[in-house]
C-alpha positions in Angstrom: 112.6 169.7 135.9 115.8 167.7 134.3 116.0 168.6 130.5 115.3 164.7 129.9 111.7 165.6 131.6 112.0 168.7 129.4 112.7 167.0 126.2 110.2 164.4 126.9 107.2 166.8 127.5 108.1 168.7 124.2 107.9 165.6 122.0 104.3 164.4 123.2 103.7 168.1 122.8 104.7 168.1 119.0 103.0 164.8 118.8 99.9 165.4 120.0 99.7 168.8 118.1 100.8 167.2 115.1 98.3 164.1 115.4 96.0 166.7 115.8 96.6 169.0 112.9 96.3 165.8 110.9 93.1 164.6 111.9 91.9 168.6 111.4 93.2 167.8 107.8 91.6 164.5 107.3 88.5 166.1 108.5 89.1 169.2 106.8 89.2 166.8 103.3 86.1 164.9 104.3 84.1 167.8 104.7 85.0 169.1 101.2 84.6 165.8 99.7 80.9 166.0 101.2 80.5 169.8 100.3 81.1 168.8 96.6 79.1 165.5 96.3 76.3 167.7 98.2 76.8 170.1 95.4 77.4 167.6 92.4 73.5 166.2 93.5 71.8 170.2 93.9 73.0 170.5 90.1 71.6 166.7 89.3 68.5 167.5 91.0 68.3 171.0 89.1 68.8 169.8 85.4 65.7 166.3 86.2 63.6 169.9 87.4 64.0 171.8 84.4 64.0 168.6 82.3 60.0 167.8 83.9 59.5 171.0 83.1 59.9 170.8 79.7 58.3 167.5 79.7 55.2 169.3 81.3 55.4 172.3 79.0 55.1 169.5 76.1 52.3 167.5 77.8 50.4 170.9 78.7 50.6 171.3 74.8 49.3 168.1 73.5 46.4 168.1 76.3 45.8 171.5 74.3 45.9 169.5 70.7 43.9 167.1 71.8 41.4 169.0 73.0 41.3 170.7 69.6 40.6 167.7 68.1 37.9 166.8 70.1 36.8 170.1 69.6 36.7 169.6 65.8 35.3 165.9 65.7 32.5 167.3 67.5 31.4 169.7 65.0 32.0 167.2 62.2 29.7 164.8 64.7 27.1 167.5 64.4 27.6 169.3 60.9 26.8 165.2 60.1 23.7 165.1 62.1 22.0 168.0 61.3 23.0 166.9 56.9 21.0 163.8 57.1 18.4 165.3 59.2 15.4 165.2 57.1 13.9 168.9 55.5 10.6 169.7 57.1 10.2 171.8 53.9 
């Protein structure tokens, strides 16, 4: 082997190592650009959780006053009823 062959097998060594190392890094970036828009939609996904949540607590509640006020018209319904019921007296 002439050190022309030499020299010539040492470049497309360095060459394919270092075409290599760079698509390692340009994969390398990729992946972390997916790893943080992967993470960037977890925390997106967690604050529209907790936000339903809250808008369920609130719903829960006024389910809860309504039923109150049902509760309540229906009374007055029946204190009115049995009022102008006549007296068997």
């Amino acid at each position: 082997m002439t050190k022309k062959d030499f020299y010539f097998l040492f470049c497309l060594t360095v060459l394919l190592l270092s075409t290599s190392v760079l698509s390692q890094t340009k994969t390398r970036k990729q992946l972390e650009k997916q790893r943080t828009q992967i993470k960037k939609e977890i925390k997106e996904i967690k604050q529209l959780l907790f936000s339903n949540s809250k808008r369920k607590a609130v719903a829960f509640s006024d389910i809860e006053n309504l039923n109150i006020k049902i509760q309540r018209k229906e009374e007055l319904v029946n204190l009115t009823i049995s009022r102008n019921k006549p007296c068997l007296v």
